[in-house]
C-alpha positions in Angstrom: -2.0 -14.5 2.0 -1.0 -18.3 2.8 2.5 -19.5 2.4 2.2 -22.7 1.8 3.2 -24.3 -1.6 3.9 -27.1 -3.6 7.2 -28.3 -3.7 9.0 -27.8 -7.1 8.9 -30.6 -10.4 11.7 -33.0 -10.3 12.8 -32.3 -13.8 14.2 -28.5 -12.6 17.8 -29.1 -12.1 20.9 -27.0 -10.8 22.1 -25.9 -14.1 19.4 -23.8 -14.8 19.4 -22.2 -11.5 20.1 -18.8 -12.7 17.7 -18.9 -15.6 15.9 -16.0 -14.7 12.5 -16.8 -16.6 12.6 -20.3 -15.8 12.8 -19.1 -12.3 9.9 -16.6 -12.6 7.9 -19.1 -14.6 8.4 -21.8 -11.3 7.1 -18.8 -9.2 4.6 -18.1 -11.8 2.9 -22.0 -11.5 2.9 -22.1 -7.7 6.1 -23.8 -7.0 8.9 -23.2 -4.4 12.0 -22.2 -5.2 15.5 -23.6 -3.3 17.5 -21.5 -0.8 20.1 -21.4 -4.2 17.5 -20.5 -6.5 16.6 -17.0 -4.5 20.0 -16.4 -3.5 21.5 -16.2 -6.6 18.2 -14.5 -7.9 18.6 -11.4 -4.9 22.4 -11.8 -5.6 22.0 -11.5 -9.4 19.3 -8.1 -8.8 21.6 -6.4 -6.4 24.7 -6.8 -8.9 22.6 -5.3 -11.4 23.1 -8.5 -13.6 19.2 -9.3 -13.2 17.4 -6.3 -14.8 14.2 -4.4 -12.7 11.7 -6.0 -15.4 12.2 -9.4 -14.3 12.4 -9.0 -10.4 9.2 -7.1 -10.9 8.1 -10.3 -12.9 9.0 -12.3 -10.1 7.7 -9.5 -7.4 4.1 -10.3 -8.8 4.5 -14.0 -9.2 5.7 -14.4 -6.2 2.8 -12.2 -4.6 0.2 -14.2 -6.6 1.3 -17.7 -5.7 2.7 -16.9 -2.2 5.5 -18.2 -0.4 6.6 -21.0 1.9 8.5 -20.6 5.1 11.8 -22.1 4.0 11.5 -19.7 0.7 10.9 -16.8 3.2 14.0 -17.5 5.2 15.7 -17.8 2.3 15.1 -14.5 1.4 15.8 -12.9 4.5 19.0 -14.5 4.5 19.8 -13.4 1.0 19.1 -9.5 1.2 20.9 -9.7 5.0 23.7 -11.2 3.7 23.6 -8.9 0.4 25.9 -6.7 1.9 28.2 -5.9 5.4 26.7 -7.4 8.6 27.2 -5.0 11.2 28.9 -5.8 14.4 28.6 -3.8 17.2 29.5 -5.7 20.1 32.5 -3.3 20.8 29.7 -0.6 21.7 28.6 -0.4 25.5 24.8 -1.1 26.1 21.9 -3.1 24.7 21.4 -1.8 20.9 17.8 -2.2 20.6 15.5 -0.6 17.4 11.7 -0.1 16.4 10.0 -0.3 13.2 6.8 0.6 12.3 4.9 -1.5 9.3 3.9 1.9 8.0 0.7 3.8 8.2 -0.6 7.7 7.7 0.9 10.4 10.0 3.2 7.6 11.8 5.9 9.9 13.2 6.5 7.6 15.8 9.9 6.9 15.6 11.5 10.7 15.5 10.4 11.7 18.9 11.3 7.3 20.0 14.7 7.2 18.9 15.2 10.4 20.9 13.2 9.6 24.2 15.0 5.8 24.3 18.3 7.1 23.7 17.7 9.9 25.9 17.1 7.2 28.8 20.7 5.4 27.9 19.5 2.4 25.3 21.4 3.1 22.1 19.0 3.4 19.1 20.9 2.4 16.2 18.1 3.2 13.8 17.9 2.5 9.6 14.5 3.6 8.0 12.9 3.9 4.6 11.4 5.9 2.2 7.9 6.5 2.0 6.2 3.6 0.4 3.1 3.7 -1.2 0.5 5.6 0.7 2.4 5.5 3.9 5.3 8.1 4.8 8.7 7.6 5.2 10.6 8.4 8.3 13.5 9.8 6.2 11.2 11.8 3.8 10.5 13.5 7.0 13.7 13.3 8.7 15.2 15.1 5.5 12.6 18.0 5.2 14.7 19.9 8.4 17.2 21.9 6.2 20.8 20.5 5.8 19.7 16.8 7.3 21.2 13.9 5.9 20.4 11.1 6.3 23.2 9.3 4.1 26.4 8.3 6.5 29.0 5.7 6.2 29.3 2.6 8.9 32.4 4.4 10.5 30.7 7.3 10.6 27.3 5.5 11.8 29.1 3.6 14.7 31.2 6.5 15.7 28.0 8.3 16.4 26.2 5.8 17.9 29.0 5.7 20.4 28.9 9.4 20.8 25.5 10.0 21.2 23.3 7.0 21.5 21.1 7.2 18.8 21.2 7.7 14.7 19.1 7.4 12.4 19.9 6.9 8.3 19.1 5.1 5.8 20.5 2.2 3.6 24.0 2.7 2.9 25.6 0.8 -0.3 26.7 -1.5 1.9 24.0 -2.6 4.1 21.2 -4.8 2.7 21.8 -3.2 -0.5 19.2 -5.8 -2.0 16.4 -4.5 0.3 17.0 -1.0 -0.7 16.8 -2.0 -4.6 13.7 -4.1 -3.5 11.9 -1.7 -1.7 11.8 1.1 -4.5 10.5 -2.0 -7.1 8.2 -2.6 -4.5 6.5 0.6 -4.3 5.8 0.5 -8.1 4.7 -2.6 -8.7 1.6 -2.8 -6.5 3.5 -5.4 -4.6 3.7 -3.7 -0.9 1.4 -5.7 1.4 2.9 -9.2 0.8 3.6 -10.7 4.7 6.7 -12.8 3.3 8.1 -9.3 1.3 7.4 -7.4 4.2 8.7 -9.4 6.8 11.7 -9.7 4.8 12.5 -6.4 4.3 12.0 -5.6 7.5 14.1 -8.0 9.3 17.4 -7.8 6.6 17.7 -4.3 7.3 17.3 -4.0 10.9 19.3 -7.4 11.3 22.7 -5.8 9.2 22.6 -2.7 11.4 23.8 -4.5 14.4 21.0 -4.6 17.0 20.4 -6.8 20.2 16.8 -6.4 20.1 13.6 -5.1 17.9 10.6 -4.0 18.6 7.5 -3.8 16.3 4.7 -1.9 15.5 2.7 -4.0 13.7 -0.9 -1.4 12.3 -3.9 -3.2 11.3 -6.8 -1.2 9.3 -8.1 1.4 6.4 -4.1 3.1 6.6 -2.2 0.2 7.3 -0.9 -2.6 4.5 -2.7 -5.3 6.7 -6.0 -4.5 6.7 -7.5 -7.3 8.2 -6.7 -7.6 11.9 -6.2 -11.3 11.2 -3.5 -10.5 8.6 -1.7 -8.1 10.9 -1.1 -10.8 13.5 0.1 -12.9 11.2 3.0 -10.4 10.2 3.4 -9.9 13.5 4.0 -13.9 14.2 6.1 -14.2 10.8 8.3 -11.4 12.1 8.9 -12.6 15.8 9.6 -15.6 14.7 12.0 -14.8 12.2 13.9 -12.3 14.9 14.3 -15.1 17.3 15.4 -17.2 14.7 18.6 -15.0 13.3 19.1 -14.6 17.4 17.5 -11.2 18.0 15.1 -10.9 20.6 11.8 -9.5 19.1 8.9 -7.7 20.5 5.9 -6.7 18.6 2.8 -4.7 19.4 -0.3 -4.5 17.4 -1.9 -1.3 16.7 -4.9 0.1 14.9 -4.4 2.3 11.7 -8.1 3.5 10.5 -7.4 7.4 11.1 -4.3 9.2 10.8 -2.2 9.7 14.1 -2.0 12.9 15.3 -3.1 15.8 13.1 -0.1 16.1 10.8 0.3 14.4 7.7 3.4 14.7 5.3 6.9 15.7 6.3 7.7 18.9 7.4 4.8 18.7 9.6 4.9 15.8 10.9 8.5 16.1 12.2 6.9 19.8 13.9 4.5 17.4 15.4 7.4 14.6 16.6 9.2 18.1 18.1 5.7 18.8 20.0 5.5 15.0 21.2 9.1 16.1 22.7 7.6 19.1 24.6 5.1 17.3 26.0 2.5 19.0 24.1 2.0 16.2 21.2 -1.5 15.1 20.7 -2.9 11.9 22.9 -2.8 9.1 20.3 0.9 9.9 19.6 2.5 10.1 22.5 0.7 7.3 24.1 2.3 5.3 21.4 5.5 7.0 21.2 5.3 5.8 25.0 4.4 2.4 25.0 7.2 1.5 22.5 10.1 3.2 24.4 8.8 1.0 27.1 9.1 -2.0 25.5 12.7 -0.7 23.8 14.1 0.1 27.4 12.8 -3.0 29.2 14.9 -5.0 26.5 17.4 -2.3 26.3 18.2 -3.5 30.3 16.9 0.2 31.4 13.4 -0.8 33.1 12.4 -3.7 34.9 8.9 -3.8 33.1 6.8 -1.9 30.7 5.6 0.8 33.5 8.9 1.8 35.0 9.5 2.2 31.3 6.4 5.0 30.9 7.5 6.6 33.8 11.5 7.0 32.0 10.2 7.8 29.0 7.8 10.5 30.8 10.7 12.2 32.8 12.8 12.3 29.6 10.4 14.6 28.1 9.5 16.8 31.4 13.2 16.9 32.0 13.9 18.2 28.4 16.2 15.8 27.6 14.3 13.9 24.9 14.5 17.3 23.1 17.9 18.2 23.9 19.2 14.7 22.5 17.1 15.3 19.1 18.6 18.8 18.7 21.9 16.8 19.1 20.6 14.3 16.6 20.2 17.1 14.0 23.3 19.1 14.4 25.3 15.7 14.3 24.0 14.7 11.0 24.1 18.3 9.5 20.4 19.6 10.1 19.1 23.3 11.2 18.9 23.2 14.5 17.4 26.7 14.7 13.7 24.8 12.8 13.7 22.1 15.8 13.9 25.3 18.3 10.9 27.2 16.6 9.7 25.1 13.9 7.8 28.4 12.6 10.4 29.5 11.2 10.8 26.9 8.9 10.6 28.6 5.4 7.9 27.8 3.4 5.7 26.1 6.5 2.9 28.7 6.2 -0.4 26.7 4.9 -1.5 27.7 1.1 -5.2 26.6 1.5 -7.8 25.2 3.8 -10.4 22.7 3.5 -13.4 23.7 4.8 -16.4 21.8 5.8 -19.1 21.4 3.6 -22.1 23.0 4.0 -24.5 19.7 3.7 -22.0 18.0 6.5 -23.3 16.3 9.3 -22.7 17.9 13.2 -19.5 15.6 14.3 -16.5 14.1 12.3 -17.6 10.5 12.4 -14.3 8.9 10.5 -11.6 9.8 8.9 -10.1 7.4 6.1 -6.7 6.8 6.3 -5.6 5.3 2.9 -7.4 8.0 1.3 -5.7 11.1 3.4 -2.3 8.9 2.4 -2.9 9.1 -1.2 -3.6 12.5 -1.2 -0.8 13.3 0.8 1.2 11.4 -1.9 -1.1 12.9 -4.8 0.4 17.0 -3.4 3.8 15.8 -3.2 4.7 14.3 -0.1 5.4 10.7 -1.9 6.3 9.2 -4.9 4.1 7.7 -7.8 7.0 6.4 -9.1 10.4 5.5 -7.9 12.1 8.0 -9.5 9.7 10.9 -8.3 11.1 13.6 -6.3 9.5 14.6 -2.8 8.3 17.7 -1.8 9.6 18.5 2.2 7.2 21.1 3.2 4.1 19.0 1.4 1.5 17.6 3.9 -1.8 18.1 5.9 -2.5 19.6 9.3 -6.3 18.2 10.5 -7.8 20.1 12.8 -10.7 17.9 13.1 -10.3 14.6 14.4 -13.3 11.4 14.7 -15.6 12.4 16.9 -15.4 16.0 17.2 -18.0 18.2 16.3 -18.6 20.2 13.4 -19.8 23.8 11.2 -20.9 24.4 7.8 -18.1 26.6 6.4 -15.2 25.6 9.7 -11.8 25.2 8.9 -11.2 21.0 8.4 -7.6 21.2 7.8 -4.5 23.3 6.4 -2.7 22.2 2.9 0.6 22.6 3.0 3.4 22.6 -0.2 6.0 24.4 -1.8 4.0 25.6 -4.5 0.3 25.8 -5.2 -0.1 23.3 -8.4 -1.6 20.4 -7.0 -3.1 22.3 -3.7 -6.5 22.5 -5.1 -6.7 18.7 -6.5 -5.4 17.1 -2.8 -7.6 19.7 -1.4 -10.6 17.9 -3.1 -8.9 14.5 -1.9 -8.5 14.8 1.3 -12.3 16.7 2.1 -13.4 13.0 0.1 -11.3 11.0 2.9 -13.9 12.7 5.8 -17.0 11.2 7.0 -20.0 13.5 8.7 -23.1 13.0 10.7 -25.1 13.7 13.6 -23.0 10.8 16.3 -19.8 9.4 16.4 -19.6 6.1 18.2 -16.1 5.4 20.7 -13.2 5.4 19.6 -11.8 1.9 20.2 -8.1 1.4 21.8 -5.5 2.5 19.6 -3.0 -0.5 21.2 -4.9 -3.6 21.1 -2.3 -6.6 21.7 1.4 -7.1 22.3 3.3 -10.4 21.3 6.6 -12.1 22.5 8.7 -15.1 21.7 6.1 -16.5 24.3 3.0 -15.6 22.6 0.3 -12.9 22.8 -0.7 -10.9 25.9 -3.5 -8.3 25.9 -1.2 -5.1 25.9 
């Protein structure tokens, strides 16, 4: 995935700047385009005046031949500036926000935004859709009943002055270009692109008005970066691009071979984020769900270092108040409060099926693939195929055996859950595919494996 590339033929001049195919066909042969080239080409898609066909054209060519650094600047600075640039300066504190690069069962930032802001570092938070085989924190955010996730900017800085935290997602009028972008993306089998990623990433969290950002960058089976080598070059791309636009940017690198946690989908993975806030979430979520509120309070001004930033995140939760601020979250942007009290009586949350395991399995769960249990996930209803595609809020898996845990012919494996029973049986199949069986498992390795800074990386 390198960047570099040859600098365009002489014989391109101005006047043909917003020739679409003469721009694709540049892209097409390997040549960079000009800071005016891809603004008026982002400018042109987000006005509506450049049709889907042709950005996917130039989605693909663009994937194929790569990308320099200027070109990827350039497009930063295009979809940021697509739309308003948020300003909240007039807000008291430090507005710091997290983004994951997406993986399978990442719930991460429900119970975050409400543990950091819980502490006293605003969370002014805009998320995405579920893309590709990953989930979409507002997929998930919009499975409680009544939840919306839509909100206009004096709405969004009213609350954020209120209570500390929202989260939404792209307004009209924030990065609209992104949020065209990113459902092109999804269809066009052009996701795991560092330059589109970064991006993306970066124009949306850069409009809503933040101080600082912090990453979670996943390497692995789930993640878009498989290669750990890949990863940490997103993650360098990325820091370096916050520092540049004058936000301080953190970034820690994660592993995403097996899911996190045991629920996959929406509905239950916000019941899980609502278990994380109780204190009774399972061990690879919460320890991640801690690390990054550490890193979003130390640059929020609220700890002096990483561990006082455990130990606030920590009391936040024993003290309830993580929980009490998400229930606040939820009635302030119209959501049933009554599902985050006792998320059993969320209609329709009962499991349909189970997977059991197979009679010629092994003794222990040795892995668990990822990208497989995403697709799945997306193949019952939980994502989208095609941008258009409706989600289903209640579709998703809960795994009751995790890498490394042992094993019976005949045991329940996991629940399927949906709104109605169509596609049970083929995900079924799916996920029982996504399981590995034998007689050992070997050790798990650490979930966080480095952390990187303006400075450099640090073994987390």
């Amino acid at each position: 995935m390198g960047v570099y590339l040859p600098v365009r033929p002489h014989f391109i001049c101005q006047e043909i700047v917003m020739n679409v195919v003469q721009l694709i066909r540049l892209k097409r042969d390997g040549h960079a385009l000009t800071d005016t080239d891809i603004d008026a080409l982002v400018s042109g898609f987000t006005a509506g005046d450049v049709p889907d066909y042709q950005m996917a054209a130039f989605l693909m060519a663009a994937f194929k031949s790569g990308m320099t650094t200027q070109e990827m600047v350039a497009l930063t600075r295009s979809m940021l500036h697509s739309g308003v640039v948020l300003d909240l300066s007039d807000l008291p504190g430090i507005k710091v926000d997290k983004h994951s690069t997406g993986g399978v069962g990442d719930k991460i930032s429900i119970p975050l935004a409400a543990i950091v802001s819980a502490c006293g570092v605003p969370v002014p938070m805009i998320s995405g859709r579920g893309l590709g085989h990953t989930g979409g924190t507002l997929d998930k955010l919009e499975s409680i009943p009544g939840f919306t996730t839509a909100m206009d900017i004096p709405s969004y800085r009213r609350q954020l002055a209120e209570l500390g935290v929202v989260m939404i997602g792209q307004t009209d009028d924030i990065a609209p270009a992104d949020k065209k972008l990113y459902a092109l993306r999804d269809v066009t089998a052009t996701v795991e692109f560092i330059p589109f990623i970064a991006a993306s990433i970066l124009s949306k969290k850069l409009a809503e008005g933040i101080d600082a950002l912090v990453l979670d960058v996943k390497f692995g089976a789930g993640a878009f970066m498989r290669e750990e080598k890949d990863a940490r070059t997103l993650a360098e791309t990325m820091v370096r691009l916050g520092e540049e636009f004058g936000t301080t940017t953190v970034a820690l690198l994660t592993r995403m071979d097996t899911p996190l946690g045991a629920a996959v989908g929406n509905w239950v993975e916000v019941a899980e984020s609502i278990n994380v806030l109780r204190g009774d979430g399972p061990p690879d979520v919460t320890s991640l769900t801690l690390a990054l509120a550490a890193e979003m309070l130390v640059l929020g001004g609220a700890a002096a270092d990483a561990r006082e930033g455990v130990a606030l995140a920590e009391k936040a939760i024993a003290s309830g108040q993580a929980l009490t601020r998400f229930e606040d979250l939820v009635d302030a942007q119209g959501g049933d409060v009554s599902v985050v009290r006792d998320p059993d009586s969320r209609r329709g949350s009962t499991a349909l099926a189970e997977v059991r395991v197979p009679d010629d399995a092994g003794r222990v769960v040795t892995a668990i693939d990822a990208m497989a249990v995403g697709l799945a996930c997306v193949g019952l209803g939980a994502g989208r195929a095609r941008k258009e595609d409706s989600v289903d809020p209640l579709a998703g898996f809960t795994l009751l055996k995790k890498p490394g845990e042992a094993v019976r012919p005949g045991e329940a494996l996991a629940l399927v859950h949906a709104s109605s029973s169509g596609r049970v049986a083929a995900a079924s199949a799916d996920l029982l595919a996504a399981f590995s069986f034998g007689d050992t498992a070997g050790e798990a390795p650490e979930l966080i494996v480095d952390r990187l800074d303006a400075t450099g990386w640090e073994p987390s």
